[in-house]
C-alpha positions in Angstrom: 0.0 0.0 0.0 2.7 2.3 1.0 4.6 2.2 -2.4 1.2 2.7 -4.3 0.2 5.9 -2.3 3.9 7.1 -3.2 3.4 6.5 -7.0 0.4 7.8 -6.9 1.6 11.1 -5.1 4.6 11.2 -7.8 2.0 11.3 -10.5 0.0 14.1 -9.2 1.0 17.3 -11.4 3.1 19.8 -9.5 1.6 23.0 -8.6 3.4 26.2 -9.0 3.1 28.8 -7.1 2.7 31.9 -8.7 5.5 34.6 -8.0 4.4 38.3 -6.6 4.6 40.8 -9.7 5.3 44.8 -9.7 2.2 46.7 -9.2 1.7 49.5 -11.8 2.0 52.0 -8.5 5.4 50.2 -7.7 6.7 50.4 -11.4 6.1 53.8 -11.5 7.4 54.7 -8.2 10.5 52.9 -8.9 11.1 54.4 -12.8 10.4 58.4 -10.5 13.0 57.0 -8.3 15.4 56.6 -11.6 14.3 59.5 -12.7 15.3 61.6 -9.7 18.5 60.1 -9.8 19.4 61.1 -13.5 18.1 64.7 -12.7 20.7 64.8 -9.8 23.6 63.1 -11.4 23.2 64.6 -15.1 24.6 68.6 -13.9 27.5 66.1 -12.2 28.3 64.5 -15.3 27.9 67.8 -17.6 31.1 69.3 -15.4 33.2 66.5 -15.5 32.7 66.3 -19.2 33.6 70.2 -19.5 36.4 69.5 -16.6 38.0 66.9 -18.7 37.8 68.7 -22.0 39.3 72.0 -20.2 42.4 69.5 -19.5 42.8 68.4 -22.2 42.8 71.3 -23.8 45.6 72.6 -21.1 47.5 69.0 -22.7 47.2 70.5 -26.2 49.0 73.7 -25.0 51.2 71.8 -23.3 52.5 70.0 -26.1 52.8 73.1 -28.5 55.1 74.6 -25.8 57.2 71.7 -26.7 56.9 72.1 -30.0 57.9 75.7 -30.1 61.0 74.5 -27.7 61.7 72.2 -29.9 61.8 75.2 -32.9 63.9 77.6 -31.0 66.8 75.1 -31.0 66.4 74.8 -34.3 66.1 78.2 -35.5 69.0 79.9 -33.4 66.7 81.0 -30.4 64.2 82.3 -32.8 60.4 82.2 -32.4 58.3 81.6 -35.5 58.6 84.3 -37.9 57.1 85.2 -41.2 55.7 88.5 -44.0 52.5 89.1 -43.2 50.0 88.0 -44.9 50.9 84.8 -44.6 48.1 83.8 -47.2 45.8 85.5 -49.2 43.6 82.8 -50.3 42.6 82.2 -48.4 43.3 85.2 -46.2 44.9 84.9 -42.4 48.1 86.2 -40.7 51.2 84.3 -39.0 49.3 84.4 -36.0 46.1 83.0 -36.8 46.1 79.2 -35.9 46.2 78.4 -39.7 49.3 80.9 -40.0 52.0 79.4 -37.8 50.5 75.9 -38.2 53.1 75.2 -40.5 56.1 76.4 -38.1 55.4 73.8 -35.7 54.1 70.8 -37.6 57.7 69.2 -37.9 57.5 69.0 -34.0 54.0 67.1 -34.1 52.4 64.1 -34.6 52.4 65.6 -38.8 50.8 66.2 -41.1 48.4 68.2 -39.4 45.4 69.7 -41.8 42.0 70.5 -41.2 40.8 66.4 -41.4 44.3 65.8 -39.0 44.4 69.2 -36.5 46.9 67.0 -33.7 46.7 69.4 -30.7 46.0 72.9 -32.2 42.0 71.9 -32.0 40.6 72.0 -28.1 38.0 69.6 -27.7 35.5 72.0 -26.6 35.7 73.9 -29.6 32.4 74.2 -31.3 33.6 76.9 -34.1 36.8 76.4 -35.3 36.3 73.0 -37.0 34.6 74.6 -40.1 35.7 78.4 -39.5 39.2 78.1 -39.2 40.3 74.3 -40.5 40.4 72.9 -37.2 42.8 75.4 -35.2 42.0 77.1 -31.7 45.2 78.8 -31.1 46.2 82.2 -31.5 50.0 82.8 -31.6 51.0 86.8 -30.7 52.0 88.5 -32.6 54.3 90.4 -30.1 56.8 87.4 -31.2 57.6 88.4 -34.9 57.5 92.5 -34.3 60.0 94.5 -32.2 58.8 96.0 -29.3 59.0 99.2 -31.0 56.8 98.2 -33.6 54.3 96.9 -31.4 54.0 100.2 -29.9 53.1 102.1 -32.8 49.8 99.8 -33.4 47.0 100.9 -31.6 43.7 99.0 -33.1 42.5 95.9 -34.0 42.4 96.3 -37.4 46.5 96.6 -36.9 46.4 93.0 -36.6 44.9 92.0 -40.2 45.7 95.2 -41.9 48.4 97.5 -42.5 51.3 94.6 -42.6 55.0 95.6 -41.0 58.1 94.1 -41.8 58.3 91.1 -39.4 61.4 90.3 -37.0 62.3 87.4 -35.3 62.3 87.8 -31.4 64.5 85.6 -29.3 63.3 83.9 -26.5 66.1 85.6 -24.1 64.5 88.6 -24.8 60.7 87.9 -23.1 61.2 90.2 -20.2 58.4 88.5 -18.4 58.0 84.7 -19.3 55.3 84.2 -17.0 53.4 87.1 -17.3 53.5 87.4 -21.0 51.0 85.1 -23.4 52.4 83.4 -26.1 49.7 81.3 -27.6 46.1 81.2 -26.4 42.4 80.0 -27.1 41.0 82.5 -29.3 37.3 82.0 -28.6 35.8 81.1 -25.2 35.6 77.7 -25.4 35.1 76.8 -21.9 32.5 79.9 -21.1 30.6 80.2 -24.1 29.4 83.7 -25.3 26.5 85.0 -27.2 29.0 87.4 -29.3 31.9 85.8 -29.9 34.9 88.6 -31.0 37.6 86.3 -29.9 40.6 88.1 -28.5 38.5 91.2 -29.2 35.7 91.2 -26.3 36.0 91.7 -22.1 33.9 88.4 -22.2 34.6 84.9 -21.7 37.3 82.3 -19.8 40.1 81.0 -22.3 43.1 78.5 -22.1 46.6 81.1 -22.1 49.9 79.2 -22.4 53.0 81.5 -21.7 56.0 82.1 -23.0 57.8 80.3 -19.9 55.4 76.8 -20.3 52.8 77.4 -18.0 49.1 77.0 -19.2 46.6 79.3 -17.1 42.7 79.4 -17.8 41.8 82.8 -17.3 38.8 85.1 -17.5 39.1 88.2 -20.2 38.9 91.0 -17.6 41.8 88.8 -15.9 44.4 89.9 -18.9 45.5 93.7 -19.4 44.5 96.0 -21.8 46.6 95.6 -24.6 47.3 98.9 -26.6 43.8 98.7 -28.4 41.7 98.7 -25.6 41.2 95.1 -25.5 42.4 92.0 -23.3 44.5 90.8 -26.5 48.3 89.5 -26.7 49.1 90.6 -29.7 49.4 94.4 -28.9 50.6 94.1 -25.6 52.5 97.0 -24.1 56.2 97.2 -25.3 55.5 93.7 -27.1 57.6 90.8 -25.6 59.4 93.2 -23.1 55.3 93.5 -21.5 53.1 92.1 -19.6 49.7 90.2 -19.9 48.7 88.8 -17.0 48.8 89.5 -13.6 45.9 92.5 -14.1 47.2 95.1 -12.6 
């Protein structure tokens, strides 16, 4: 009898027990709960994006310091020096990122071209891409012109217009390497304005490398007036002899 009542048991089907399911309430409570989350963590995420794009912009200056090291021991102590205009078609200046391109390129991860910009585009450059084939950096011009031909330029048009003969300044002769600018960010990439005038405009925070290595992101009021009026390294006081930055 006993085996008989255990085959019969063994052939009784198995019942399953049905397993608890989300409630529409708890679905939704748990997908607010997600939601809450994103909405707290998103701002986080949006400044260490922007944090690590700021670096490695400072990397990209970094590297074209070494670069331009690199082409004073070549060229007898010289910084980069050329006739302006540089081109005319099209149109830029030696020290507009597609001007003094060239000078460094041997010192670079080459060829570097609008499709290949190495480090001369910063990552949280949203204009220069199509505008200016991919470069972000402005060199001054207070490197190829004399102190005493910086000093006789008082505009902004005397950057693009009006050409003088260029000279060659050697590095020896940067009264101030860590106050003066060498190369910088020409828009505010890292504080985006409405009216973007580059160098040309009290507004925005850019990337500044100077002439003695160090990279420094500064606002525009934080640079001092240069002899147009505006916060821009090219016309600084008495040229390589001045002073950018600390304001006074």
């Amino acid at each position: 009898m006993t085996g008989k009542r255990a085959t019969r048991r063994s052939q009784l089907p198995t019942v399953k027990r049905a397993r608890p399911a989300f409630t529409l309430i708890e679905l939704l409570v748990v997908i607010a709960i997600i939601a809450l989350l994103l909405s707290i963590l998103a701002p986080t995420l949006m400044k260490a994006k922007a944090l690590a794009r700021r670096l490695k912009c400072t990397s990209n200056l970094k590297q074209i310091h070494l670069a331009v090291c690199l082409y004073l021991d070549t060229f007898d102590d010289t910084y980069p020096c050329a006739q302006d205009p540089v081109s005319t078609t099209p149109f830029y200046w030696l020290w507009m990122g597609r001007g003094w391109r060239s000078f460094v390129e041997p010192y670079l991860n080459g060829p570097i071209d609008i499709n290949n910009p190495s480090v001369l585009l910063c990552p949280a450059d949203r204009t220069n891409e199509d505008k200016y084939e991919s470069t972000s950096y402005a060199y001054s011009m207070s490197f190829y012109h004399s102190p005493t031909q910086i000093d006789t330029l008082n505009a902004i048009a005397d950057t693009y217009s009006n050409p003088l003969s260029s000279i060659g300044q050697k590095s020896f002769a940067v009264a101030n390497p860590s106050g003066k600018i060498l190369i910088g960010e020409w828009h505010s990439n890292h504080e985006p304005i409405e009216d973007e005038k580059g160098w040309w405009t009290w507004d925005g925070t850019r990337n500044y490398l100077f002439a003695d290595g160090q990279v420094r992101l500064l606002k525009a009021n934080q640079v001092r007036p240069a002899r147009n009026g505006m916060p821009d390294a090219n016309l600084t006081f008495k040229g390589i002899k001045g002073t950018d930055y600390p304001p006074q």
